[in-house]
C-alpha positions, 0 to 999 in steps of 0.5 A: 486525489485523496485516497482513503482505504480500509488500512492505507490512506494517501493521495494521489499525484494525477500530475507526477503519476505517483501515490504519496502513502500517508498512512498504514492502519494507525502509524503515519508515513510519507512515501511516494511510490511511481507506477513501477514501484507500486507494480512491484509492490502490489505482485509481490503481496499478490503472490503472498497473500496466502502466506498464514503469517502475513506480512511485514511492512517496512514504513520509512526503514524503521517501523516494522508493521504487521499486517496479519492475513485478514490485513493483508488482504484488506491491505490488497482491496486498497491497492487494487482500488488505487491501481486504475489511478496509474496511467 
């Protein structure tokens, strides 16, 4: 099932349980991430999205991505839209 957001895009594997991310903002990747990796993920932003620095991502272990407040929390919205997909 393809998944397209306001900063991330990817698809998700209904069979395997897993989300593959394609894409953050402009920069392509492909990760995949299981039902706990993406928990873990999604509490961690959570607790932080208030931090007035926002965040860095790590794609691949080598591009480092901003993401600002205001992306955080768009990056947020399309986490909590992918999150119902789990089962």
């Amino acid at each position: 099932m393809e998944f397209t957001g306001e900063i991330l895009s990817g698809n998700f594997d209904q069979l395997n349980d897993t989300f593959i991310l394609q894409q953050v903002k402009q920069h392509t990747t492909t990760s995949s991430f299981n039902k706990n990796q993406f928990q873990m993920i999604y509490e961690y932003l959570n607790q932080h999205t208030q931090d007035s620095d926002g965040q860095v991502l790590s794609l691949n272990d080598q591009l480092l991505i901003q993401l600002s407040q205001e992306e955080l929390s768009l990056f947020m919205n399309d986490l909590d839209r992918i999150r119902p997909m789990f089962q």
